[in-house]
C-alpha positions in Angstrom: 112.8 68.2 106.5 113.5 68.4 110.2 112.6 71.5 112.0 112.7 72.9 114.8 111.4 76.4 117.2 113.3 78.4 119.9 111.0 80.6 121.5 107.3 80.1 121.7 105.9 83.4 122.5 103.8 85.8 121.0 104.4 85.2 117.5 105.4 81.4 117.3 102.2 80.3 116.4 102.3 81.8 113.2 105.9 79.8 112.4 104.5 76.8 114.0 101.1 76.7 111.3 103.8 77.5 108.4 106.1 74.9 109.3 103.1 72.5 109.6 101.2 74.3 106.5 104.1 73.0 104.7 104.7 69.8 105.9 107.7 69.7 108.3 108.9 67.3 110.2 108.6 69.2 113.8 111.3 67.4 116.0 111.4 70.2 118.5 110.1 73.6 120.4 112.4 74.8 122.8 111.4 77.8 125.7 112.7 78.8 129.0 108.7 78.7 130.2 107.5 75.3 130.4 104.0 76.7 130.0 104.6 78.3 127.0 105.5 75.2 125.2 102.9 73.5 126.9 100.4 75.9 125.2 101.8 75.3 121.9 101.9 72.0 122.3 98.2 71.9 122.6 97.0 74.2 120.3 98.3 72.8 117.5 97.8 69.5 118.8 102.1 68.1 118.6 102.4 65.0 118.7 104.0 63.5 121.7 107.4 62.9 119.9 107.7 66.3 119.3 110.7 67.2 122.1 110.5 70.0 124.8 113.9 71.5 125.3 114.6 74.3 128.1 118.5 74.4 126.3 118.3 75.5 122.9 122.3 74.1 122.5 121.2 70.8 123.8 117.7 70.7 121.6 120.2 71.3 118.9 123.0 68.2 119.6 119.9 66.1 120.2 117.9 66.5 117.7 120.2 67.9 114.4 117.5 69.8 112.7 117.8 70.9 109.0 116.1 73.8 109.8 115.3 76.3 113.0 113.2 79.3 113.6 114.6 81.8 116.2 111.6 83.4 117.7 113.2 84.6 121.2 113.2 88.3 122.3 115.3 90.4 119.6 118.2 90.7 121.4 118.9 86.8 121.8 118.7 86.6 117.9 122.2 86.9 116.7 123.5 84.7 119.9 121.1 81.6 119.0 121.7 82.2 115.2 125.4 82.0 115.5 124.9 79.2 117.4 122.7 77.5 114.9 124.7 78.3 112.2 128.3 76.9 113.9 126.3 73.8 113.8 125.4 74.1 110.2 121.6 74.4 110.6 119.8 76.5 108.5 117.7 79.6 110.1 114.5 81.6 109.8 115.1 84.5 111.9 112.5 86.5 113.4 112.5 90.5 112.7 114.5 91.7 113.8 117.4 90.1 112.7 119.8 91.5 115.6 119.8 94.7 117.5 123.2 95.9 116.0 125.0 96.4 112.6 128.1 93.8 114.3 125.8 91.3 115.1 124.1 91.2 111.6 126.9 91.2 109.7 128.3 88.4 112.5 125.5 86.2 111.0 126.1 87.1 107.2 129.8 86.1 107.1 129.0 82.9 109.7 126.4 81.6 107.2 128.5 82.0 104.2 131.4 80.6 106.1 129.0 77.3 107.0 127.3 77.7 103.7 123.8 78.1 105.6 121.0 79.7 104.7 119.6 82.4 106.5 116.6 84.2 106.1 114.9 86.9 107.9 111.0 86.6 108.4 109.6 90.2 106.9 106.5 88.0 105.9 104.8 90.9 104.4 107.3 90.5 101.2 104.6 87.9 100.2 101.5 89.5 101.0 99.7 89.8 97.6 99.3 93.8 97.8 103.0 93.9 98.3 103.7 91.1 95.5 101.9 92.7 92.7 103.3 96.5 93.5 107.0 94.8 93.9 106.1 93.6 89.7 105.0 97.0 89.3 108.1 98.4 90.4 110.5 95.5 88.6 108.6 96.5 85.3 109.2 100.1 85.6 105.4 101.0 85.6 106.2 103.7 88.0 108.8 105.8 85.8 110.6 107.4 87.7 110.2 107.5 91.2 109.3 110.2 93.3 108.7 109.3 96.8 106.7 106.7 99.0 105.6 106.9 102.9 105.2 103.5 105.3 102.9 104.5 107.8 102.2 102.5 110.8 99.1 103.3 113.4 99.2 100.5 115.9 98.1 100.6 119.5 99.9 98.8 122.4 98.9 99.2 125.7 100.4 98.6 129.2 99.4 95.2 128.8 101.1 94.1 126.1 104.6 95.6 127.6 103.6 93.9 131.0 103.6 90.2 129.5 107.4 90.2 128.7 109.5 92.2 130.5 111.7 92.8 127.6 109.6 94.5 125.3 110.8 98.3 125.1 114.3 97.6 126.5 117.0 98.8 124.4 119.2 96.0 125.3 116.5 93.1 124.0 113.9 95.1 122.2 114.6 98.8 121.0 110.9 100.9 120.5 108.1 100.9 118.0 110.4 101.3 115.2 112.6 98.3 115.6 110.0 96.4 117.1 106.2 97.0 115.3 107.2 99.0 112.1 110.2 97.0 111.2 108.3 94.8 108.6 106.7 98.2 106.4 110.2 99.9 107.1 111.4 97.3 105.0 109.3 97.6 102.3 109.5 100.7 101.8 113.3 100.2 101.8 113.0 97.4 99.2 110.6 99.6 96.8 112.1 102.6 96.3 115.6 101.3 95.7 117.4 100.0 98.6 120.1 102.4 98.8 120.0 105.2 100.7 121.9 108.2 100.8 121.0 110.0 104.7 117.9 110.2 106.9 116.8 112.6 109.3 115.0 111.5 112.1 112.7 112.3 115.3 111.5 110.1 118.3 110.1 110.5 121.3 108.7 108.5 124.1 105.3 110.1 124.7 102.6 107.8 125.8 104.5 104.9 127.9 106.8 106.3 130.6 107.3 102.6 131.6 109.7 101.7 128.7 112.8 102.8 127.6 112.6 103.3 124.2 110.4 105.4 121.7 106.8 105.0 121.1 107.0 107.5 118.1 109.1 107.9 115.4 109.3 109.7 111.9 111.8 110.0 109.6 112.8 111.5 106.1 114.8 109.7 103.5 116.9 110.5 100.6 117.4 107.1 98.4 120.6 107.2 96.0 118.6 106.8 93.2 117.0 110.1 93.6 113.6 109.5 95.3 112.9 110.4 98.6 110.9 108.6 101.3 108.9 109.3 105.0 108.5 107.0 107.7 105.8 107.4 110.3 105.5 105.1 113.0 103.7 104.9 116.7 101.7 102.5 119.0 100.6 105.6 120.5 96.6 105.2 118.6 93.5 105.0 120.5 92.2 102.8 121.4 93.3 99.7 119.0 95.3 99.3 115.6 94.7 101.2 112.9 96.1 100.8 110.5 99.6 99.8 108.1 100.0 101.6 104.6 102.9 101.8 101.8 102.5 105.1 99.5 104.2 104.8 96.1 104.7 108.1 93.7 106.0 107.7 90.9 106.2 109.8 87.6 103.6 107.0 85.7 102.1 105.5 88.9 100.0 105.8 92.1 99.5 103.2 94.8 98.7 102.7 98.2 98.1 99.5 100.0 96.6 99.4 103.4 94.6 97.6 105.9 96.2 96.6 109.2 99.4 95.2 107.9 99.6 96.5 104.2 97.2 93.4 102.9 94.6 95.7 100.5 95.2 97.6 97.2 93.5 100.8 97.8 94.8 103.1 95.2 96.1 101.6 91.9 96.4 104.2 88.6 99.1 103.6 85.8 99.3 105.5 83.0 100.2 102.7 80.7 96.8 101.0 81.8 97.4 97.5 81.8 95.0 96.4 84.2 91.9 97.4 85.5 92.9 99.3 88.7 89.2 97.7 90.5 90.3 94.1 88.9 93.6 94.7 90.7 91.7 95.9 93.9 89.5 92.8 94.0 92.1 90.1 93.1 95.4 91.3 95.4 93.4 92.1 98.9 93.6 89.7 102.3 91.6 89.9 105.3 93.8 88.3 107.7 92.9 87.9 111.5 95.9 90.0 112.8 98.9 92.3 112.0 100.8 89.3 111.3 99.1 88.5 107.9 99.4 85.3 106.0 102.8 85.2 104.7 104.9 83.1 107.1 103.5 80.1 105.1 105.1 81.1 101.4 108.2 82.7 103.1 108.7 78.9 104.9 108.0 77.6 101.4 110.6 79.5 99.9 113.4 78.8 102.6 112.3 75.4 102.4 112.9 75.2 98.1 116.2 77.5 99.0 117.9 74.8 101.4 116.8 71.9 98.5 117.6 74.0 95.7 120.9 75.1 97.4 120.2 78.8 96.5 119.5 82.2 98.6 115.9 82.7 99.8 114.1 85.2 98.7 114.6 87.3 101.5 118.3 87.0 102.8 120.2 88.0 106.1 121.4 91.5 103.8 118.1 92.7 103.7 117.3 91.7 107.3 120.4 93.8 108.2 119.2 96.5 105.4 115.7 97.0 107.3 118.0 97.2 111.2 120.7 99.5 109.8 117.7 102.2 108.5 116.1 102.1 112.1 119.4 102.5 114.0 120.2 105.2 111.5 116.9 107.0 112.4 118.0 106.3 116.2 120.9 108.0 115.6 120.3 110.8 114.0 117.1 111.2 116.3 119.6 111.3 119.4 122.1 113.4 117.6 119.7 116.0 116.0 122.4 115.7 112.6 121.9 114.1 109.2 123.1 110.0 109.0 124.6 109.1 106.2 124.5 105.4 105.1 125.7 102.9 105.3 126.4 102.7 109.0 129.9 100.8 109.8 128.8 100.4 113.3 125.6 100.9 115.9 122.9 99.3 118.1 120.0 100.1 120.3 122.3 99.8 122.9 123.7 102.9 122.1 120.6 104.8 123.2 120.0 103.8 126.8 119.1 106.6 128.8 117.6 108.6 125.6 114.3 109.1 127.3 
């Protein structure tokens, strides 16, 4: 299958050792910055036929790829995707998956239009931890559900915001929550039901004066189904990461996975006691070497079997939109000081320039 990058920053070696992890014909890496391509291009040792575009439209005309990742800065996502998608090429889109509710739902009816795939990369979907509690959850081991907390304790210093100048920007980035807490936002999301009834939120901006956005936020949440959940989020913790955790309470079951990006069981207790909770511990726990964890090479596998199998992926441009629409409702209602009820028919990060 022919693939393709746009964008090789920060994060495009992790989509660069999937697509090669699972065999991918790499045609392409496209980047504004020479040197950044240059970089990838070494590291993972590409092969001299593998193209260096500055245009992303004209890598595309050239080369025809099956498949693309889109691994610009956020708020360049919905543009290339659309473009990508007019063309009929199949997309992996980096978190997250546009900066506003118009823009994602631009992509969704685009790629059913061009019957596309889309899928956007929350990786940590396939981390083992978060596998094993999602069969928890399908089998109803929790009973009912009570409540669950995503909290994320990350550290990003001066700089980290200095090496791309649109990091923190509300027009290209948003703040901690949009950016770095997205992927356990998500999850949370995705575990205790998906649909939510209102949130309350806070933010504030208390540790970086030289970015727009927030670099804390915490949020409550009331899901339709009854069960509540709280969001914690900052890159205000000194002097490094900390840590990345997902709570479940339920009526039959307690879990908590942690480590830096949600890759350890650290709690596990069932009343039905199917498994041995330190079994369970033991088997489902990854050390990986950053935040970014291991599963960009299963979720590529799975977009890869989608496009053959002509089905969805696992995870789909909805939930990409899902995890943006609770962050921009916890912007909103942050900025507003009022209760958001879901779903949103309209917002974006733009909406909060000047908040700070």
């Amino acid at each position: 299958m022919k693939y393709a990058l746009i964008g090789c920053g920060r994060i495009s070696p992790n989509h660069i050792a999937a697509a090669q992890n699972n065999d991918l014909h790499i045609a392409a890496i496209c980047d504004i910055n020479p040197d950044c391509m240059k970089d990838k291009a070494l590291k993972f040792k590409l092969s001299d036929s593998v193209k260096q575009y500055s245009n992303y439209i004209e890598m595309l005309e050239q080369e025809q790829p099956e498949l693309v990742a889109i691994c610009t800065e956020s708020g360049k996502h919905a543009q290339v995707a659309l473009d990508c998608i007019e063309r009929g090429v199949n997309c992996i889109i980096e978190k997250p998956i546009a900066l506003s509710i118009k823009d994602a739902d631009a992509i969704i009816g685009a790629s059913v239009k061009e019957h596309v795939k889309v899928c956007a990369c929350h990786q940590n979907r396939f981390n083992k931890s978060v596998q094993i509690i999602r069969e928890a959850i399908d089998m109803n081991r929790f009973g009912r559900l009570f409540y669950g907390t995503a909290h994320i304790r990350w550290c990003r210093d001066h700089e980290y915001y200095d090496r791309a100048a649109w990091r923190g920007t509300w027009e290209q980035d948003g703040g901690a929550l949009m950016n770095q807490c997205i992927h356990n936002i998500d999850l949370l999301r995705w575990m205790m039901g998906g649909d939510i009834e209102e949130v309350v939120g806070m933010t504030d901006r208390m540790n970086h004066p030289y970015i727009e956005a927030e670099d804390l936020g915490i949020a409550l949440i009331k899901f339709r189904n009854g069960s509540y959940g709280i969001v914690e989020g900052t890159t205000n913790v000194y002097p490094k990461n900390l840590e990345e955790t997902l709570y479940i309470f339920g009526e039959k079951g307690t879990v908590k996975a942690g480590g830096q990006s949600v890759n350890i069981i650290e709690e596990w207790n069932f009343s039905d006691m199917l498994d041995d909770p330190e079994q369970v511990k033991a088997r489902f726990h990854e050390n990986p070497p950053s935040v970014y964890g291991y599963g960009h090479t299963p979720l590529y596998a799975d977009m890869i079997h989608a496009i053959q199998q002509d089905r969805q992926p696992y995870i789909t441009a909805m939930e990409g939109k899902k995890a943006l629409e609770l962050v921009l409702a916890i912007y909103k209602s942050a900025a507003e000081g009022v209760r958001i009820r879901l779903p949103l028919s309209e917002g974006s990060t733009s909406d909060f320039k000047g908040r700070f």
